[in-house]
C-alpha positions as CSV (number, residue, x, y, z in Angstrom):
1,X,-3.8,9.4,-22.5
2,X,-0.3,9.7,-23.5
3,X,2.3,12.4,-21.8
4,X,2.4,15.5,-24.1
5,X,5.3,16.2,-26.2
6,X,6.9,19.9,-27.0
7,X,8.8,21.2,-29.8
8,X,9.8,24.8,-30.9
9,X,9.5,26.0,-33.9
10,X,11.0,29.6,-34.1
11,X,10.1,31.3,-31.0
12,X,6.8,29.4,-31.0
13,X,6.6,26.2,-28.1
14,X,4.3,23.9,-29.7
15,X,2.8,20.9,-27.5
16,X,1.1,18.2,-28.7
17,X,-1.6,17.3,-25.9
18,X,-1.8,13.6,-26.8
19,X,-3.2,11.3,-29.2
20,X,-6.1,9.5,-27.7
21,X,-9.1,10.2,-26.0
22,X,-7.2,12.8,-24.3
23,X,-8.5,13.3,-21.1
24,X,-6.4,14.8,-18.3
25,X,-4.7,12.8,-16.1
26,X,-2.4,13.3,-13.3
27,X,0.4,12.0,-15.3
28,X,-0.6,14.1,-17.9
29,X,-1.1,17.7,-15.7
30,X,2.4,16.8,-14.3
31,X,4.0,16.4,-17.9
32,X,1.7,19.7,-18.6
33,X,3.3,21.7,-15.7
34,X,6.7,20.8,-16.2
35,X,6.7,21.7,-20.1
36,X,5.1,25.2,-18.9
37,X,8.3,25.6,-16.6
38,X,10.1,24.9,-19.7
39,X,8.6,27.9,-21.8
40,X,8.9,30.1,-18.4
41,X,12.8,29.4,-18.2
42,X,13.4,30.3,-21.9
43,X,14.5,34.0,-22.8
44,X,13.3,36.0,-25.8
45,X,10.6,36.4,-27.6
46,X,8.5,33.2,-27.2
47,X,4.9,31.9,-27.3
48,X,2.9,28.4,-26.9
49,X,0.9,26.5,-29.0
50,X,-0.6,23.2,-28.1
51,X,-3.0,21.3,-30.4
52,X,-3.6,17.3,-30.6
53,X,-2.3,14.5,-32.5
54,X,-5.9,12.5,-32.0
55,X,-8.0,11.6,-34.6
56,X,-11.2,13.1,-33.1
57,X,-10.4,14.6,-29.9
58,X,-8.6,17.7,-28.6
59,X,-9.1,16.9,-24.9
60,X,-12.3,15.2,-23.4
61,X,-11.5,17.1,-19.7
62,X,-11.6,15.3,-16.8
63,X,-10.6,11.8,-16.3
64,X,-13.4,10.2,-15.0
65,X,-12.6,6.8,-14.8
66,X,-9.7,7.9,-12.5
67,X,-12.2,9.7,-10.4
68,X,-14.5,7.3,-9.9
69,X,-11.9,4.9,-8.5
70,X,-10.8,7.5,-6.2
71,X,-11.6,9.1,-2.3
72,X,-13.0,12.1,-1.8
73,X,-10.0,13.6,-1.0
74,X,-7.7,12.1,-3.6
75,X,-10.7,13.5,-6.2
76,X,-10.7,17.0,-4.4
77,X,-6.8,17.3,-4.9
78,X,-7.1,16.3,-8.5
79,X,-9.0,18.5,-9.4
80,X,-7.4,21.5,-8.0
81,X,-4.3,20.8,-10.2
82,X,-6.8,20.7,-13.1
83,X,-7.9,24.1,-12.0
84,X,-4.2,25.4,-11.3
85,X,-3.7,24.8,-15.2
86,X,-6.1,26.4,-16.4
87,X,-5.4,29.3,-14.8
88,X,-1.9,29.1,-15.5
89,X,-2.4,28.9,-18.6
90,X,-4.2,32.1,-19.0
91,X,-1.6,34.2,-17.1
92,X,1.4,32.7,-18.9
93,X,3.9,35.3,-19.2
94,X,4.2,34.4,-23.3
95,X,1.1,34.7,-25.8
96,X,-0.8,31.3,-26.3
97,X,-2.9,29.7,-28.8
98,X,-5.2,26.5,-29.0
99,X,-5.8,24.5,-32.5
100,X,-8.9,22.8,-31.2
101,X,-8.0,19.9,-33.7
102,X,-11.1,17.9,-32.4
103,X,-13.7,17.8,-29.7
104,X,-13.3,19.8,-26.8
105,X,-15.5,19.1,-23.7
106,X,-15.6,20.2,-20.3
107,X,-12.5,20.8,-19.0
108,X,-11.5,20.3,-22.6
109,X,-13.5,23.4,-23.5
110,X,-12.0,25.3,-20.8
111,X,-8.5,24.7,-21.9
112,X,-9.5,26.4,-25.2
113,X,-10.8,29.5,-23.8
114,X,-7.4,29.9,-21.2
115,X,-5.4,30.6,-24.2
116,X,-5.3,34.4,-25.5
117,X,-6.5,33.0,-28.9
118,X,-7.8,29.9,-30.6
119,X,-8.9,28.1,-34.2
120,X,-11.3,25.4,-34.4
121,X,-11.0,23.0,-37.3
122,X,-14.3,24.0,-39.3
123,X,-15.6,20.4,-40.7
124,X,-16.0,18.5,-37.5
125,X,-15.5,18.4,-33.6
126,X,-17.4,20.0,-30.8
127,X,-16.4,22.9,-27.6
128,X,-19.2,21.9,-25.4
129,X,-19.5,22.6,-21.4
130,X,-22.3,19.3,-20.7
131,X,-22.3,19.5,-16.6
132,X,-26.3,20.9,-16.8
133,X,-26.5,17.8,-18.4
134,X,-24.7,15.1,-15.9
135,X,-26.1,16.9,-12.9
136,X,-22.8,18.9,-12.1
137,X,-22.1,22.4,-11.3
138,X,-19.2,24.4,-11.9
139,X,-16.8,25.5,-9.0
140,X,-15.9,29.0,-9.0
141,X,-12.3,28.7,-10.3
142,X,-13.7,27.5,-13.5
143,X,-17.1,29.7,-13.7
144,X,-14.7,32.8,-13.5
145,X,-13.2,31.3,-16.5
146,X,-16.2,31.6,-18.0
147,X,-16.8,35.1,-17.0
148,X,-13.6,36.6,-17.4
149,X,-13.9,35.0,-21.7
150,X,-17.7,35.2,-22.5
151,X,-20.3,37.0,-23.3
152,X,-23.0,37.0,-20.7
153,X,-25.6,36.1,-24.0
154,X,-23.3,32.9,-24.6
155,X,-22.5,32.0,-20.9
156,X,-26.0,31.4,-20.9
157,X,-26.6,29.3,-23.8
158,X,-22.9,27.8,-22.8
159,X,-23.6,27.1,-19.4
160,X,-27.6,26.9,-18.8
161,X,-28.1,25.3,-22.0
162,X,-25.2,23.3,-22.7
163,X,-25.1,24.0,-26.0
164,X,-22.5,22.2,-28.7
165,X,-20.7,24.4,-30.4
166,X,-19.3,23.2,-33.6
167,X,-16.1,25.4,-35.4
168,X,-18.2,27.8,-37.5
169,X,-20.3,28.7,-34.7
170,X,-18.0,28.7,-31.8
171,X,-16.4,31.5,-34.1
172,X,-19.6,33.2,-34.5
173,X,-20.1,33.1,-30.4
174,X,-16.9,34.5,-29.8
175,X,-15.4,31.6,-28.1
176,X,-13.0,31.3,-30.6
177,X,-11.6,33.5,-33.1
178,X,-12.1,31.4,-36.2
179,X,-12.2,28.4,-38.4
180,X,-10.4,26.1,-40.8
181,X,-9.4,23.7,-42.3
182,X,-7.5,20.8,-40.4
183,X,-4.8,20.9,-43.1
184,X,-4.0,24.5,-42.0
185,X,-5.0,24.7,-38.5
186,X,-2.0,24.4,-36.4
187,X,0.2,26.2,-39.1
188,X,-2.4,29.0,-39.1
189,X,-2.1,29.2,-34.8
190,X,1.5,29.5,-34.6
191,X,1.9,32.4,-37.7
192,X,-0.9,34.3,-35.4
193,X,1.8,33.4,-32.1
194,X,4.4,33.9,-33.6
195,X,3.4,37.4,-34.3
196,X,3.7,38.4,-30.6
197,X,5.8,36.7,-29.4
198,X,8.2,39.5,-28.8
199,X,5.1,40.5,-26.3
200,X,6.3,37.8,-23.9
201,X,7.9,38.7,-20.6
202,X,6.9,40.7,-17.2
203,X,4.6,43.1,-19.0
204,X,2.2,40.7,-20.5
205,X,2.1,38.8,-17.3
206,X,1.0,41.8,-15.7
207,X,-1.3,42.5,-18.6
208,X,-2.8,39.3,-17.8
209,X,-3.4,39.9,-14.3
210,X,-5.0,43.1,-14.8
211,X,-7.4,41.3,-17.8
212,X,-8.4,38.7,-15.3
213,X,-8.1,40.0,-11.5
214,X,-10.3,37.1,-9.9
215,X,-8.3,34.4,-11.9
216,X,-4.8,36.2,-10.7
217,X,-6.2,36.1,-7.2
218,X,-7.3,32.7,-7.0
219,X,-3.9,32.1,-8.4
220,X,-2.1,33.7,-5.7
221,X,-0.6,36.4,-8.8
């Protein structure tokens, strides 16, 4: 997976996650964290966007091949940044939006649902959560992701179940708020962005830790 890459249109950060399989990487959390220091630095009204340059893909999660090379420990630690994101992502001090240009699968799909909103392009591409089916469970800083966004109907059939959601009836679930075309997805993220982005600062950081108390503690907020 390539490094992301950031440009801003109007007050609106928009990342491009990368154009492959898109899984996440160490590289790529690094690249990640240091872009996110980039939108914290800037003044003024401001907001981020990411959405993916792949042709099928908006992020496949974890990178597995990396793990399986890996110690225990070495796993353990990357994995914790992969976490860290996640939740940094959700108390970003600037609105956020996902264009889920593409698949989205476990830690994929919970990249989608840190950001305050998210489209789905409507004619292909799956949010999906498939640990039930790998025999994995989810560690509590990512099942109080789950908690703090979802419906306790739909953690059920998103957790238990492992159900693939495609755009239409992710929208429907409430684990995104809506569909489109791929045409006008992106452009469609960063109008609803750029609408609030005069939201961004201190307040909506503390907005954000009040909305999600267990992610803010695990955070160290």
């Amino acid at each position: 997976m390539g490094n992301p890459t950031m440009i801003r249109t109007g007050d609106v950060f928009v990342i491009d996650i990368g154009d492959d399989l898109n899984m996440t990487s160490v590289a790529w959390i690094s690249a990640m964290n240091e872009l996110l220091d980039e939108i914290d630095a800037a003044d003024g009204p401001k907001g981020l966007v990411t959405t993916s340059s792949a042709p099928k893909h908006y992020s496949n999660g974890l990178d597995t091949p990396y793990m399986a090379e890996c110690t225990a420990v070495e796993v353990g630690a990357y994995v914790e940044t992969c976490f860290s994101l996640v939740h940094r992502i959700m108390l970003l001090s600037a609105p956020t939006g996902a264009a889920v240009t593409g698949h989205a699968f476990g830690l994929g799909a919970f990249l989608v649902l840190a950001h305050d909103q998210a489209l789905m392009r409507e004619d292909r591409g799956y949010w999906n959560l498939p640990e039930v089916h790998l025999s994995m469970n989810f560690p509590r800083p990512l099942m109080s992701v789950v908690d703090a966004r979802l419906s306790n109907a739909e953690k059920q059939r998103a957790v238990v179940v492992g159900h693939r959601y495609a755009g239409l009836e992710a929208a429907d679930a409430g684990i995104v708020d809506g569909a489109c075309a791929l045409e006008t997805l992106t452009g469609a993220v960063v109008e609803r962005v750029a609408a609030v982005a005069s939201t961004a600062g201190d307040n909506l950081a503390l907005i954000k830790t009040q909305l999600y108390p267990e992610i803010a503690e695990i955070a160290g907020r």
